[in-house]
CHARMM internal coordinates of N, CA and C (Angstrom, degrees):
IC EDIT
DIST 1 N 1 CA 1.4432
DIST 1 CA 1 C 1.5236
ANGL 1 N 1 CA 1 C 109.55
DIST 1 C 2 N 1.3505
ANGL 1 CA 1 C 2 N 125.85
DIHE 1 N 1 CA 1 C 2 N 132.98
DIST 2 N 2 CA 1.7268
ANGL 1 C 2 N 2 CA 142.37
DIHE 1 CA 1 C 2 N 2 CA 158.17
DIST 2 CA 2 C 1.1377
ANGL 2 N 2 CA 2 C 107.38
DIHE 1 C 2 N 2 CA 2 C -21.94
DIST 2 C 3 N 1.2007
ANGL 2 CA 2 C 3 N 146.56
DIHE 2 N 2 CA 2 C 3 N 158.31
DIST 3 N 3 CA 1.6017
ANGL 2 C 3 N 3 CA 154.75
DIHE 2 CA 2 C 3 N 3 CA -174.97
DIST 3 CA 3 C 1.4597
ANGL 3 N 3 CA 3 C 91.24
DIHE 2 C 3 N 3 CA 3 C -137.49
DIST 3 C 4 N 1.1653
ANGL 3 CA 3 C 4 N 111.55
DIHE 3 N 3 CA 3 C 4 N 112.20
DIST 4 N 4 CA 1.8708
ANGL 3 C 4 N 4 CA 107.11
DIHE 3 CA 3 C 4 N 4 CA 163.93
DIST 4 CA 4 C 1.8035
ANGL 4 N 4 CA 4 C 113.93
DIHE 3 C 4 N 4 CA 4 C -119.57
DIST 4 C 5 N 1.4214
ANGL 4 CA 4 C 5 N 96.58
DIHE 4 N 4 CA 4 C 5 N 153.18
DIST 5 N 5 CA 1.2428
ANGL 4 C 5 N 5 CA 94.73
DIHE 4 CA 4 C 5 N 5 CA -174.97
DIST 5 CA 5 C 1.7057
ANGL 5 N 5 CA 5 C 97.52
DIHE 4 C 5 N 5 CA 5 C -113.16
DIST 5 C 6 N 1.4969
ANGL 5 CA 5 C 6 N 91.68
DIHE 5 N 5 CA 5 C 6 N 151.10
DIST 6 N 6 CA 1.7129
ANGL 5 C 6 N 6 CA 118.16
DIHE 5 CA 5 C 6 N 6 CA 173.49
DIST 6 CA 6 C 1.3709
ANGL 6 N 6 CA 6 C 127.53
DIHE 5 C 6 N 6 CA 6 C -113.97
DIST 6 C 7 N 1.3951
ANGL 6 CA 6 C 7 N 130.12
DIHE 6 N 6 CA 6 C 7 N 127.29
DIST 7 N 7 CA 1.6109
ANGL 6 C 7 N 7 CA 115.65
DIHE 6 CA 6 C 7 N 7 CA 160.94
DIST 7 CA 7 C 1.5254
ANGL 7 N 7 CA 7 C 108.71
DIHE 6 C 7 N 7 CA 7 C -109.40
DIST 7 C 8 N 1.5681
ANGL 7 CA 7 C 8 N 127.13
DIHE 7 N 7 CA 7 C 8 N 154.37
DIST 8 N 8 CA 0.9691
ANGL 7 C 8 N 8 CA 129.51
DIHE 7 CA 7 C 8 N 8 CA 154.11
DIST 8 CA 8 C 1.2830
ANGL 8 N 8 CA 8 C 114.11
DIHE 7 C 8 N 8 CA 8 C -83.21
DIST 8 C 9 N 2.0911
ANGL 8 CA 8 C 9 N 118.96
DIHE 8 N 8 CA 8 C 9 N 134.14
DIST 9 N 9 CA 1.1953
ANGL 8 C 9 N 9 CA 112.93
DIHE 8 CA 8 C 9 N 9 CA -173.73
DIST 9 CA 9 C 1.7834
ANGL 9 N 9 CA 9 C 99.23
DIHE 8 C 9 N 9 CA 9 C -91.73
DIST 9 C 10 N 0.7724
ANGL 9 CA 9 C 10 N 132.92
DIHE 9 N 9 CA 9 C 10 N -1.70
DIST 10 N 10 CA 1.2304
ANGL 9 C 10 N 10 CA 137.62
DIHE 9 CA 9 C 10 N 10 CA 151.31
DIST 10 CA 10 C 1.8958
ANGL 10 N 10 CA 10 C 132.53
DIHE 9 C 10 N 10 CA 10 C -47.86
DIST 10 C 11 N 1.2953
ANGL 10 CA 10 C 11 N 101.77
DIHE 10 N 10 CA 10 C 11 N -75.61
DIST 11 N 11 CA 1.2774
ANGL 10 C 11 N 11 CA 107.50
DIHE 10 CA 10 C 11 N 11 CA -175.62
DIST 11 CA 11 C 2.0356
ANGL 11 N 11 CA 11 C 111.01
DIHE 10 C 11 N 11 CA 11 C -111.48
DIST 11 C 12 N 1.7253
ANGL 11 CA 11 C 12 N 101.63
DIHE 11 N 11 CA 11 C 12 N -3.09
DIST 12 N 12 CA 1.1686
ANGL 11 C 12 N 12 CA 105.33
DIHE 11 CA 11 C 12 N 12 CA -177.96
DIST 12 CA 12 C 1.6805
ANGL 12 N 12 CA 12 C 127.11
DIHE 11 C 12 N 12 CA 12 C 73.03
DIST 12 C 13 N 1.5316
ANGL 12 CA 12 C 13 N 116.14
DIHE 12 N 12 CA 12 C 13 N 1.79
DIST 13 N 13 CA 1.1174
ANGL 12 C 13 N 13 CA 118.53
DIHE 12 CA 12 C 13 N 13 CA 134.97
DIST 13 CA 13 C 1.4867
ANGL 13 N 13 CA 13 C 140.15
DIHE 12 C 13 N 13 CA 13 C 8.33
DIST 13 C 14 N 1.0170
ANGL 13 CA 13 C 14 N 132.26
DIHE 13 N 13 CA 13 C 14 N 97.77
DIST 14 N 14 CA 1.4275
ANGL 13 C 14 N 14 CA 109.86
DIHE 13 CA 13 C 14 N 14 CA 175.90
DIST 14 CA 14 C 1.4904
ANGL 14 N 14 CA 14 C 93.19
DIHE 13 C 14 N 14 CA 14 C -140.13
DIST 14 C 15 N 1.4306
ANGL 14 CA 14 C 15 N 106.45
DIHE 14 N 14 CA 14 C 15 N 165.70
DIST 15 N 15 CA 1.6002
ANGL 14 C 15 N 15 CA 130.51
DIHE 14 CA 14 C 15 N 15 CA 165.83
DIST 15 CA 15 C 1.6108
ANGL 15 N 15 CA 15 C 108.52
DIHE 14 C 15 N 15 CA 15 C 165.57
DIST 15 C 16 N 1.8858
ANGL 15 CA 15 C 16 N 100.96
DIHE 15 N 15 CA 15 C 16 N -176.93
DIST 16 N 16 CA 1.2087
ANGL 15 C 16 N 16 CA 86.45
DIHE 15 CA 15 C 16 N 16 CA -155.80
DIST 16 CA 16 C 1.5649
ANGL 16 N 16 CA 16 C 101.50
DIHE 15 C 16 N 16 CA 16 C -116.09
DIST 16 C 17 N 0.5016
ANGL 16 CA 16 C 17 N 131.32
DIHE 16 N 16 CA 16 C 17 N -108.33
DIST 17 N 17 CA 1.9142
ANGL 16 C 17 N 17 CA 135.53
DIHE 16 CA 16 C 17 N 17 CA -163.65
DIST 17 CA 17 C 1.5005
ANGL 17 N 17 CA 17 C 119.47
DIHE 16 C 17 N 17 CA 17 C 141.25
DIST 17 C 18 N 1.5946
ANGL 17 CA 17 C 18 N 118.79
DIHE 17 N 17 CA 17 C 18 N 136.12
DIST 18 N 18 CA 1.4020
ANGL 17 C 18 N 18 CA 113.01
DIHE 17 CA 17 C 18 N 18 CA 160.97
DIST 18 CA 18 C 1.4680
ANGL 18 N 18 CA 18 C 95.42
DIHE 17 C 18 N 18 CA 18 C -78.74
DIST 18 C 19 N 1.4025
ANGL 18 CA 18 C 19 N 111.27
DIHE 18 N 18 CA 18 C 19 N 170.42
DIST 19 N 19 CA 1.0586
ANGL 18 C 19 N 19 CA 132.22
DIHE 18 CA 18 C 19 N 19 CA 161.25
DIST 19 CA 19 C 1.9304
ANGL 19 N 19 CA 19 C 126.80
DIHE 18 C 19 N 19 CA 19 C -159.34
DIST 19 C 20 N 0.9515
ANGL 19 CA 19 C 20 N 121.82
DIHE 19 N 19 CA 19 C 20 N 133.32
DIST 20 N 20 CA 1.4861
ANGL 19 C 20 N 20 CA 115.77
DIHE 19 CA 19 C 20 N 20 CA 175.26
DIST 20 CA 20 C 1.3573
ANGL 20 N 20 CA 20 C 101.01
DIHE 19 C 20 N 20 CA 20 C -77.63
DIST 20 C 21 N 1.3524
ANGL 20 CA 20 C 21 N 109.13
DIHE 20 N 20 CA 20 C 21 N 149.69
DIST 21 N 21 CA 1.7526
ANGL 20 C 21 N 21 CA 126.09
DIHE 20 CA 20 C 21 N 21 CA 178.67
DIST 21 CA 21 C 1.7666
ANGL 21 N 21 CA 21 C 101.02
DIHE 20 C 21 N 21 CA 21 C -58.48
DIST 21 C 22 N 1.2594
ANGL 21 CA 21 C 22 N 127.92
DIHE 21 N 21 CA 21 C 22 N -26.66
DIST 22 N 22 CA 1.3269
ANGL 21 C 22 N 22 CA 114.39
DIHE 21 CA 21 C 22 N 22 CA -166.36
DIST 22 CA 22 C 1.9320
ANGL 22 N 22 CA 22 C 106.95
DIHE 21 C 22 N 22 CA 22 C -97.86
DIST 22 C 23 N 1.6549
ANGL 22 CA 22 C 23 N 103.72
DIHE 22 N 22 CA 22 C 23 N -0.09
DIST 23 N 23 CA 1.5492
ANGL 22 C 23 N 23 CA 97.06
DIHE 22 CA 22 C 23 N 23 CA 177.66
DIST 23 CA 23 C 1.4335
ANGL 23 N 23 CA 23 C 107.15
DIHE 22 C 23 N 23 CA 23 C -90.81
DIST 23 C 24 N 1.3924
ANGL 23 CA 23 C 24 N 124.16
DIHE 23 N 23 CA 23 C 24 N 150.27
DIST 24 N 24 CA 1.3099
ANGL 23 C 24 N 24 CA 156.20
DIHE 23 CA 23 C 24 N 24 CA -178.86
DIST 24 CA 24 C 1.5795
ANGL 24 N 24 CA 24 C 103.66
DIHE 23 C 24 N 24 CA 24 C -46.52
DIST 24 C 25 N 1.5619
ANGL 24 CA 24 C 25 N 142.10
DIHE 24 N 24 CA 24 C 25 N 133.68
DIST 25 N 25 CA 1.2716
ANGL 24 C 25 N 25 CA 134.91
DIHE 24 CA 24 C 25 N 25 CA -174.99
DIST 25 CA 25 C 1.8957
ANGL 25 N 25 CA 25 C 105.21
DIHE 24 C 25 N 25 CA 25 C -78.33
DIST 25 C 26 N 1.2454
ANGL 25 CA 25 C 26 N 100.17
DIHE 25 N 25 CA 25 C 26 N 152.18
DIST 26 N 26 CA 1.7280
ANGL 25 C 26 N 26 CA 100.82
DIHE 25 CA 25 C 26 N 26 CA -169.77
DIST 26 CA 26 C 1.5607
ANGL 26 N 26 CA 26 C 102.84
DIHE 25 C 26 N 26 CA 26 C -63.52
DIST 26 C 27 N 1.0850
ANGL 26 CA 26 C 27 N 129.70
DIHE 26 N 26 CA 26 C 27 N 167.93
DIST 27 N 27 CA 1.6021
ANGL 26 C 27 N 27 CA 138.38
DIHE 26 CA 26 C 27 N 27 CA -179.28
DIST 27 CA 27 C 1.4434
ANGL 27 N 27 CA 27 C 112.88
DIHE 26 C 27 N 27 CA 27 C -119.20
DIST 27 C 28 N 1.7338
ANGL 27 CA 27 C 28 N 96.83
DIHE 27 N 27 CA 27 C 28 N -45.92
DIST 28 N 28 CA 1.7457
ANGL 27 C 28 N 28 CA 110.00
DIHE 27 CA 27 C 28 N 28 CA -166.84
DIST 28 CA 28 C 1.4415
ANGL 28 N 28 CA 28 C 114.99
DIHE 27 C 28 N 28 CA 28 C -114.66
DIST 28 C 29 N 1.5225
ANGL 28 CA 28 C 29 N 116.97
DIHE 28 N 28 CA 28 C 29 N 148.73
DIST 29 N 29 CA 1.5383
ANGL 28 C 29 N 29 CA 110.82
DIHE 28 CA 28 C 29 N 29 CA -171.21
DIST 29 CA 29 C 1.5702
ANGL 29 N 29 CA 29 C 73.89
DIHE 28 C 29 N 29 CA 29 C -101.29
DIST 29 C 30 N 1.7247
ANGL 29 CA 29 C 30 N 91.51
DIHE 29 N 29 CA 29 C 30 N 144.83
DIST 30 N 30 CA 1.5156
ANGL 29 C 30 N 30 CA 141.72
DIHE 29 CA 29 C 30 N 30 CA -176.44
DIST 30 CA 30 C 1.7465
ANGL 30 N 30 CA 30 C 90.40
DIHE 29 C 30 N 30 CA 30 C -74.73
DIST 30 C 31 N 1.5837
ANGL 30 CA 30 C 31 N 128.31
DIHE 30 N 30 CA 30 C 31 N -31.73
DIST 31 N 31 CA 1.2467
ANGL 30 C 31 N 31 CA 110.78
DIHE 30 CA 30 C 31 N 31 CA 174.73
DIST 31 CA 31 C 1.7031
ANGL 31 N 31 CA 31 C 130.16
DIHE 30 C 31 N 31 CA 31 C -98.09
DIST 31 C 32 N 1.4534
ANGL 31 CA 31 C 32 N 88.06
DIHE 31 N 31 CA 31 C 32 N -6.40
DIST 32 N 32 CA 1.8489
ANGL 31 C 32 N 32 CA 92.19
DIHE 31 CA 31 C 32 N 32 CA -171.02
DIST 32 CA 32 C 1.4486
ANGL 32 N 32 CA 32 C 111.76
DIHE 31 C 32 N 32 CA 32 C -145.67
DIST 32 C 33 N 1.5985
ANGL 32 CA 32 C 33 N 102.20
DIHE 32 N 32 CA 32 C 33 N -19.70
DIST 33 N 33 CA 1.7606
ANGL 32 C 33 N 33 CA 99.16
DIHE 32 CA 32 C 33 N 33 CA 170.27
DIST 33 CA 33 C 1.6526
ANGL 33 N 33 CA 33 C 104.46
DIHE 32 C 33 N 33 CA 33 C 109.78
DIST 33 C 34 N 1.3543
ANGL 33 CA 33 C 34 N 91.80
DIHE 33 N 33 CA 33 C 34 N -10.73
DIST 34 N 34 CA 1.6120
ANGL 33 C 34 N 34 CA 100.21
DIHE 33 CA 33 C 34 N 34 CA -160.66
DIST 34 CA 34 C 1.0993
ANGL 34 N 34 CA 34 C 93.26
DIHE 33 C 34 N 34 CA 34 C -56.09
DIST 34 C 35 N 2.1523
ANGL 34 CA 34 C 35 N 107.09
DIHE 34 N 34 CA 34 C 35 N -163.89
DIST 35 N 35 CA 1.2478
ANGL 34 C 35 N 35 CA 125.65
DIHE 34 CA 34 C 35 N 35 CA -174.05
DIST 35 CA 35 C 1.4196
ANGL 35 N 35 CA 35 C 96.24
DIHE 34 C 35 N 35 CA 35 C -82.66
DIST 35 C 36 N 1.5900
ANGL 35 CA 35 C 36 N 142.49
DIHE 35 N 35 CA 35 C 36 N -179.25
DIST 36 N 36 CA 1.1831
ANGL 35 C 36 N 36 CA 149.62
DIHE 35 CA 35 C 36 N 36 CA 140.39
DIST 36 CA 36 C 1.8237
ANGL 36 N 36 CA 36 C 116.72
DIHE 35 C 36 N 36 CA 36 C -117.43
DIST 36 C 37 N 1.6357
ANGL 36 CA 36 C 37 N 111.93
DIHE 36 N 36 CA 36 C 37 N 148.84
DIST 37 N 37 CA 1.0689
ANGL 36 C 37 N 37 CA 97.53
DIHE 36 CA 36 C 37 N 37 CA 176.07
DIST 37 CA 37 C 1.5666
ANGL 37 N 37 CA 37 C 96.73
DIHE 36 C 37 N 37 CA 37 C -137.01
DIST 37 C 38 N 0.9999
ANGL 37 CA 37 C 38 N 122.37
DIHE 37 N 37 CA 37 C 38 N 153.37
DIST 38 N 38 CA 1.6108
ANGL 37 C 38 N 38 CA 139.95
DIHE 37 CA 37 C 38 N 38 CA -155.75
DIST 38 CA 38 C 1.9006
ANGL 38 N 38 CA 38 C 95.11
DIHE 37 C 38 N 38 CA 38 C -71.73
DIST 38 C 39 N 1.1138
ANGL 38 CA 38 C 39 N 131.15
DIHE 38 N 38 CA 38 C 39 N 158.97
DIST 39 N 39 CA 1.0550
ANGL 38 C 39 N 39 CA 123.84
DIHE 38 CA 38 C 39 N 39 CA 169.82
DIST 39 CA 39 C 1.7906
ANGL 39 N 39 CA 39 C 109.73
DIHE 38 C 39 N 39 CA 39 C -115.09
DIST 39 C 40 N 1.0386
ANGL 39 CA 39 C 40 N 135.38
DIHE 39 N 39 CA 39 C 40 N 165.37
DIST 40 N 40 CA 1.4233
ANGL 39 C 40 N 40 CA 121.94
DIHE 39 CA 39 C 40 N 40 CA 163.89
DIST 40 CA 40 C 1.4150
ANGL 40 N 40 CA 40 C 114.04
DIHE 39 C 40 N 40 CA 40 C -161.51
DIST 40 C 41 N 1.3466
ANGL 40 CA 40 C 41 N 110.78
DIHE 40 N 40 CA 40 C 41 N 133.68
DIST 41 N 41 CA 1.6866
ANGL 40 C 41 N 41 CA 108.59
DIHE 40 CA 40 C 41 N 41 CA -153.52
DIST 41 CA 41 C 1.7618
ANGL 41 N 41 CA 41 C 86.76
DIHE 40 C 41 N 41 CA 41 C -115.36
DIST 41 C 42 N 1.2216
ANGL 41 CA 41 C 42 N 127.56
DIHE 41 N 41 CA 41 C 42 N -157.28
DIST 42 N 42 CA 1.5560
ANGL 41 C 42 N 42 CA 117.94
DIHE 41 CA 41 C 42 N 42 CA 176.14
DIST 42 CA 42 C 1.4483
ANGL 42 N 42 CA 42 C 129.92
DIHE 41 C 42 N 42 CA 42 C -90.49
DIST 42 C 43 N 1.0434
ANGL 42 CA 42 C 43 N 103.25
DIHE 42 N 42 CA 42 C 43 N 6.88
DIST 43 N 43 CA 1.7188
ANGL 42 C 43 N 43 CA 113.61
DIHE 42 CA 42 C 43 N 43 CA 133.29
DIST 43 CA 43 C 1.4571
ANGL 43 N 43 CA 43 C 130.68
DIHE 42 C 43 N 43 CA 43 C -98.84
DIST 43 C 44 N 1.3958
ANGL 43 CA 43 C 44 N 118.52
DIHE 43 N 43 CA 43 C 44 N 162.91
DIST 44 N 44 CA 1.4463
ANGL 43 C 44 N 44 CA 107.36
DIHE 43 CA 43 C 44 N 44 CA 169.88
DIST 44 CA 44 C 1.3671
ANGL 44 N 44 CA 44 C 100.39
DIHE 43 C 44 N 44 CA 44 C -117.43
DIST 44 C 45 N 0.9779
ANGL 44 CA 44 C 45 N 117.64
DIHE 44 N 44 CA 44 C 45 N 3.03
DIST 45 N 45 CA 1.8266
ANGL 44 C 45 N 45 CA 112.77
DIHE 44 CA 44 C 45 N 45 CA 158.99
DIST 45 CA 45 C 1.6413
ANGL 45 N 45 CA 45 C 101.71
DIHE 44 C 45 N 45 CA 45 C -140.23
DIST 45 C 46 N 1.2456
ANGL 45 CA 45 C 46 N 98.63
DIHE 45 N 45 CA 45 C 46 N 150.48
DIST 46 N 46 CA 1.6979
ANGL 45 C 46 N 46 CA 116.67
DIHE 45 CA 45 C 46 N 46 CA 168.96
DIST 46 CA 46 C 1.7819
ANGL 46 N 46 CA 46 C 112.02
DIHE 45 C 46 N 46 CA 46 C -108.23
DIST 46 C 47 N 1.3631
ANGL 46 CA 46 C 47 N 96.46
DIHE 46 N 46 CA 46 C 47 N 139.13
DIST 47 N 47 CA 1.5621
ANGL 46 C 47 N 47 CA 97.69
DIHE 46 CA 46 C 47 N 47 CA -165.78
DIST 47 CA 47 C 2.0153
ANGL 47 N 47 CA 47 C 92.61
DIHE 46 C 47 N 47 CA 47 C -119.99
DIST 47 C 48 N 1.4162
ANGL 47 CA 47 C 48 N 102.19
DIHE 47 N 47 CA 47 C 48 N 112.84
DIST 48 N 48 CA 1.4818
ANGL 47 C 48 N 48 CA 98.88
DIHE 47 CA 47 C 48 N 48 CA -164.97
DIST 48 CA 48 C 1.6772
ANGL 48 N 48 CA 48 C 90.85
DIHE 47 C 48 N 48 CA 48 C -106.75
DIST 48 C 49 N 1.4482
ANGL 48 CA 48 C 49 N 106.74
DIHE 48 N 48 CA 48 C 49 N 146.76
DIST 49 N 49 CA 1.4308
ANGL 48 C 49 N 49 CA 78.96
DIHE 48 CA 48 C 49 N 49 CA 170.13
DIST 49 CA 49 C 1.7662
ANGL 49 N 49 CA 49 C 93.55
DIHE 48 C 49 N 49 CA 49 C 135.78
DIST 49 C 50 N 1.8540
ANGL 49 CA 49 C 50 N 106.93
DIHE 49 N 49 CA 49 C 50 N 135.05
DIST 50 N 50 CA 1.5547
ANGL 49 C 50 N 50 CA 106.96
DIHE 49 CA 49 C 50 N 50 CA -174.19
DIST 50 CA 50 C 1.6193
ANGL 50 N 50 CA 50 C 124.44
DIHE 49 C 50 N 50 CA 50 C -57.94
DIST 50 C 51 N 0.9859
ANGL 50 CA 50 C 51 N 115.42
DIHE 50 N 50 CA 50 C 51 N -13.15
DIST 51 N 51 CA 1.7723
ANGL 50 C 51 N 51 CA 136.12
DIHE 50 CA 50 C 51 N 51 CA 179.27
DIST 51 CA 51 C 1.4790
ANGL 51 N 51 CA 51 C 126.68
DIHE 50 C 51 N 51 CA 51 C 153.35
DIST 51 C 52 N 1.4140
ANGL 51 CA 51 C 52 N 115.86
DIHE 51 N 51 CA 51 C 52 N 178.94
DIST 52 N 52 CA 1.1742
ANGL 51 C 52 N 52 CA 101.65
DIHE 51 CA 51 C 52 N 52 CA -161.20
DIST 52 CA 52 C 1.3935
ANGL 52 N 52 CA 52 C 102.47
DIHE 51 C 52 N 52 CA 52 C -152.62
DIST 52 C 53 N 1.3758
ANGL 52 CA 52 C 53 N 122.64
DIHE 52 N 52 CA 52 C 53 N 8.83
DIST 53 N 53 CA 1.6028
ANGL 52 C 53 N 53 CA 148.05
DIHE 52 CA 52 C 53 N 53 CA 127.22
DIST 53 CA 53 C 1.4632
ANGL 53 N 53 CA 53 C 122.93
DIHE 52 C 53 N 53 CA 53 C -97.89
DIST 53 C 54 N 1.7093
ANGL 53 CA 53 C 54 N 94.12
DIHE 53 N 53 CA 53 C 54 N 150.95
DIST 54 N 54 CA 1.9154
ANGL 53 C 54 N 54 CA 80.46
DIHE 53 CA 53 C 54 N 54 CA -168.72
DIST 54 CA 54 C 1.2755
ANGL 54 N 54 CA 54 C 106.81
DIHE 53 C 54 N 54 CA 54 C -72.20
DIST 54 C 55 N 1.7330
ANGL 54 CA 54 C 55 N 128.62
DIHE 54 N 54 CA 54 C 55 N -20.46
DIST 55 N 55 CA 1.0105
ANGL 54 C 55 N 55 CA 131.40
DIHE 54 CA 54 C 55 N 55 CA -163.21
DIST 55 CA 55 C 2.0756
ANGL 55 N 55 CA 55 C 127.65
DIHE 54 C 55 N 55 CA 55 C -100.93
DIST 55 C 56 N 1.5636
ANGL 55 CA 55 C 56 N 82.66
DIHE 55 N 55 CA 55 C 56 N 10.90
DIST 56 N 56 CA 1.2206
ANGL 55 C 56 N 56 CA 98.69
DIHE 55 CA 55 C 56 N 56 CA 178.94
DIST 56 CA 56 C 1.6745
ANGL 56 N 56 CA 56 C 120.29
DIHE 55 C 56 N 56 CA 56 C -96.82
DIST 56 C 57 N 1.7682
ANGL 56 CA 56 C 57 N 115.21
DIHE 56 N 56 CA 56 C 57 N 120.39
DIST 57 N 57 CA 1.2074
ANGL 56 C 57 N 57 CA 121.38
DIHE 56 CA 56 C 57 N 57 CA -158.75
DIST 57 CA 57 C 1.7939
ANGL 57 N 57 CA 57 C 118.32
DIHE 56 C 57 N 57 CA 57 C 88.72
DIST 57 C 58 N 1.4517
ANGL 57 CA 57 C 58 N 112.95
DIHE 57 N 57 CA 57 C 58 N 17.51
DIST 58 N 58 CA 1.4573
ANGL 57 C 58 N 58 CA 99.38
DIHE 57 CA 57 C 58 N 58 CA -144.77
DIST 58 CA 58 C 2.0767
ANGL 58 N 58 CA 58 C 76.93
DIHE 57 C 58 N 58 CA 58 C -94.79
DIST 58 C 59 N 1.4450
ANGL 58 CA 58 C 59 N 102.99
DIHE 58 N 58 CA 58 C 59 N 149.76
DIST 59 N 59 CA 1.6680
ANGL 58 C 59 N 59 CA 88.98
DIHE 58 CA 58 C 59 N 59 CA 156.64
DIST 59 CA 59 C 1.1583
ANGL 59 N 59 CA 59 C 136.38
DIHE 58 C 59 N 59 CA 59 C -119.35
DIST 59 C 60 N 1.4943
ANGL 59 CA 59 C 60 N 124.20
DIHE 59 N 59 CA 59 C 60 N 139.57
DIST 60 N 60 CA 1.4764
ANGL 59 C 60 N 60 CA 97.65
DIHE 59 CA 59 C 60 N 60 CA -156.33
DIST 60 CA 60 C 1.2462
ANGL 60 N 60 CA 60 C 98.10
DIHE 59 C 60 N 60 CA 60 C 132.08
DIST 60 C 61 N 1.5390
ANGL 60 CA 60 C 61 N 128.58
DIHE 60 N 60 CA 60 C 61 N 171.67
DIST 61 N 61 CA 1.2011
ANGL 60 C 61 N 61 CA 130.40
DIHE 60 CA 60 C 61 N 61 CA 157.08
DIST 61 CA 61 C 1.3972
ANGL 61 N 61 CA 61 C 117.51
DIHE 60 C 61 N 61 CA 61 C -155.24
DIST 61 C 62 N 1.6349
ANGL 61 CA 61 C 62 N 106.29
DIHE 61 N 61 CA 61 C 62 N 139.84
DIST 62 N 62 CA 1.6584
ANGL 61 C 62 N 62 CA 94.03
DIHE 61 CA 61 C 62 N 62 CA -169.91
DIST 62 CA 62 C 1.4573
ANGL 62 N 62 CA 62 C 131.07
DIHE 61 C 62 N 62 CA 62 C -79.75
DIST 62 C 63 N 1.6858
ANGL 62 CA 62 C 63 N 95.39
DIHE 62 N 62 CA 62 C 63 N -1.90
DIST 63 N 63 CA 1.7986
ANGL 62 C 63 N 63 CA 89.71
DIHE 62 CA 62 C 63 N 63 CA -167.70
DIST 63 CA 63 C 1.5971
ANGL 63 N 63 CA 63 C 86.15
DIHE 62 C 63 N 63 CA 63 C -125.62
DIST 63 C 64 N 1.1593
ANGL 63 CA 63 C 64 N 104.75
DIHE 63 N 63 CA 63 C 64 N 153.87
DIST 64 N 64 CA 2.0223
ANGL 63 C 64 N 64 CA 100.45
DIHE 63 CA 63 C 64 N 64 CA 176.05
DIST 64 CA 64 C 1.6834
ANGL 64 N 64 CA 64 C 93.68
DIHE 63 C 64 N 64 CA 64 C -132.50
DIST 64 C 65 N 1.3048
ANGL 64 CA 64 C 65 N 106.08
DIHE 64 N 64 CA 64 C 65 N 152.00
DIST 65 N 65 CA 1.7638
ANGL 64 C 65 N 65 CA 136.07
DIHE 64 CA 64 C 65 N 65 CA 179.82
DIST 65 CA 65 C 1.6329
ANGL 65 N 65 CA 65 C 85.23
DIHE 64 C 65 N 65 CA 65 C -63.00
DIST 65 C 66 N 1.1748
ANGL 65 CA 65 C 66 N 115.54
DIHE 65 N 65 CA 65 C 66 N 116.37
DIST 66 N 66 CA 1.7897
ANGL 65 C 66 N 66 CA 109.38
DIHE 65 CA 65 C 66 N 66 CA 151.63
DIST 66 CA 66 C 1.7895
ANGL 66 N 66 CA 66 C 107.22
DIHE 65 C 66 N 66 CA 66 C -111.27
END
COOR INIT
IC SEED 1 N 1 CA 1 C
IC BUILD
């Protein structure tokens, strides 16, 4: 799942949240009620995490030119 980040323009709040692409964007800060506004850095999703092919990063190679 996407990791998005939030600030409250209210109290300035921020943190981040999983979220699935099909849930609704947050409205209210969890500390004051305030407004929230989406943050977005130059991704719009962050992919955390050791890989996401088996063969990606691997070193070495399994088949060699004879």
């Amino acid at each position: 799942m996407p990791t998005y980040s939030y600030v409250c323009k209210d109290c300035e709040h921020a943190f981040e949240i999983f979220q699935s692409f099909s849930d609704a964007a947050l409205t209210s800060c969890p500390k004051c009620s305030g407004e929230l506004r989406k943050q977005f850095g130059n991704l719009g999703v962050t992919f955390k995490g050791s890989g996401f092919y088996r063969t990606d990063s691997q070193s070495g190679s399994a088949s060699s030119s004879d």
